[in-house]
N, C-alpha and C positions, 0 to 999 in steps of 0.2 A: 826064221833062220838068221843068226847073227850074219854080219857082213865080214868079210874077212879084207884089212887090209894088210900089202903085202908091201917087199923094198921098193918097188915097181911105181906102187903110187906115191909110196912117201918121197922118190927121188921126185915125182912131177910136181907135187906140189911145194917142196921143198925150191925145183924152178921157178915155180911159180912167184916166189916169197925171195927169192936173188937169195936162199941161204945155202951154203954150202954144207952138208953132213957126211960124216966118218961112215962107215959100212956099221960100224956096232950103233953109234948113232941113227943110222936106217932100220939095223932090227929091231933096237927099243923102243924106235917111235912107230914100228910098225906093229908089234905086240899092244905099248896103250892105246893108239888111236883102234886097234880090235877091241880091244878092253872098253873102252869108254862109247864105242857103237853098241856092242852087246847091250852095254848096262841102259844105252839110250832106247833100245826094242826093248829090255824087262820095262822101264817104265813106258813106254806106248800102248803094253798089254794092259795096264793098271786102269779099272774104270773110275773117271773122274769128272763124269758128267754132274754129279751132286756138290762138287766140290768150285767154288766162286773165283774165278777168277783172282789172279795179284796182280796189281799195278804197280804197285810202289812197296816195297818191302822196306826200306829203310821211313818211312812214315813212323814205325813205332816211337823213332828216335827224335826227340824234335828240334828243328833247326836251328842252331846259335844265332845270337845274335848278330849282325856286321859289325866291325869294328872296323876304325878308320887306322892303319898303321902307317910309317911309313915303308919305304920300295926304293928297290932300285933306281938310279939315274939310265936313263938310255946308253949314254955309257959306261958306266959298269956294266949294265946285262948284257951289253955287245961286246966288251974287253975282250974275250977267248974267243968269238966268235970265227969262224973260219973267214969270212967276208961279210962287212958290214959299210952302211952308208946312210951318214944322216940319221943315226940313231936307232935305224932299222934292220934286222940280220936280211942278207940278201941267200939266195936260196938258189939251188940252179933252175931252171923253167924245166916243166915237166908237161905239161901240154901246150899244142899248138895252137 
């Protein structure tokens, strides 16, 4: 049985997440986020016990080389910064 989410949830978790959404915004994320549960139960039915494990999907692709370039000055990459000191963006504190 697919899960059904409703405005209900998408407003808590929208709380959750400090975003604010429109009511039509509520319904749209309340249809995909049903959408994309469904489609997650069709594949939990699928037998996949023959099938190996992935760990790294992007392995096919093989990795560049480093290159040394130059970068930023501390500051320039602090210029726009809202608050900065000593070269470092300063941040509000977020735990105790």
């Amino acid at each position: 049985m697919a899960i059904q989410i409703d405005r209900a949830e998408v407003r808590r978790v929208a709380a959750l997440a400090h975003l604010a959404l429109s009511e039509d915004e509520e319904r749209r994320l309340a249809g995909e986020l049903t959408s994309i549960l469904g489609y997650v139960e069709k594949l939990r039915a699928l037998d996949t016990e023959a099938v190996p494990p992935t760990s790294a999907v992007a392995a096919a692709v093989p990795p560049r080389e480093d290159q040394v370039r130059p970068s930023l000055s501390a500051e320039a990459a602090t210029q726009n910064a809202p608050a900065s000191l000593g070269g470092a963006f300063l941040v509000p504190k977020i735990m105790e």
